[in-house]
N, C-alpha and C positions, 0 to 999 in steps of 0.2 A: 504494500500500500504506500510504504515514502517514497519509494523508489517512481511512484507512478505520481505523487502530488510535486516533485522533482521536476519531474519532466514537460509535466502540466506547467509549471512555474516557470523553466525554463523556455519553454516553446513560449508562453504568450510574451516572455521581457523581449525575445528572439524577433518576435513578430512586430509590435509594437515601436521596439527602443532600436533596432538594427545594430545590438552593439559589436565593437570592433574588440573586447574582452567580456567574458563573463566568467563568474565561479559562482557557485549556491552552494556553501555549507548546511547540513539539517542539523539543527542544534535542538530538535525535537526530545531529546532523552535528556536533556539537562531540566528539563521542564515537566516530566512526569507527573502527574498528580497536580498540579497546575487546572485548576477548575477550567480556565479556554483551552485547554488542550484536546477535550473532546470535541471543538471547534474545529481543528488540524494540527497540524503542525507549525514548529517554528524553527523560520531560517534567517542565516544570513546570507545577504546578494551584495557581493562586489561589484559591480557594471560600470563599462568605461562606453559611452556613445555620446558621438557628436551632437545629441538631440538635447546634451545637456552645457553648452558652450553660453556661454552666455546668461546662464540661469542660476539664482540663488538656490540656496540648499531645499530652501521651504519649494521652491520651484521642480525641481531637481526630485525629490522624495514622491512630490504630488505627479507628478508623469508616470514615477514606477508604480505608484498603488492605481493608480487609470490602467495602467497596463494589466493590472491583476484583479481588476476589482472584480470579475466573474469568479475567483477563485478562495477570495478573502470569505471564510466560514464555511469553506465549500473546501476543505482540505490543509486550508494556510489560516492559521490564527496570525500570525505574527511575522514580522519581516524585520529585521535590522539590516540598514542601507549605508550602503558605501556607493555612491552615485558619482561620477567622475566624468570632465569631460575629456576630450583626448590630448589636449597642448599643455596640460597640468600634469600630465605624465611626463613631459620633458624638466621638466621642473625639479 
């Protein structure tokens, strides 16, 4: 079942944000027992796409949860964001 709210989570940032890096850690078991966790899971998403160039963090976070909002209680309780645009990686 994570291995498939993964994928699901990956495919829509994929579709959505075109990024040019991604990673999704499931940090799901740290959170056991955690009353939203019968809600889904929770991860963290690193993501580095041009779509976030020019945009504040508040800006930035509110793109990736658009990008997933089909899936938020629907497999994903929670998401901790690392949003990045791509010339801040030269940095």
């Amino acid at each position: 079942m994570t291995g498939d709210r993964l994928e699901r989570l990956r495919s829509a940032l994929e579709r959505e944000l075109a990024p040019t890096e991604l990673s999704i850690r499931d940090d799901s078991a740290a959170h056991a027992g955690h009353a939203g966790a019968r809600e889904g899971g929770h991860f963290h998403v690193k993501i580095v796409s041009a779509a976030f160039t020019g945009r504040s963090r508040i800006e930035r976070h509110r793109l990736v949860y658009a990008a997933v909002a089909g899936l938020m209680g629907r497999g994903i309780h929670a998401l901790s964001i690392e949003a990045i645009a791509p010339d801040e990686l030269k940095k």
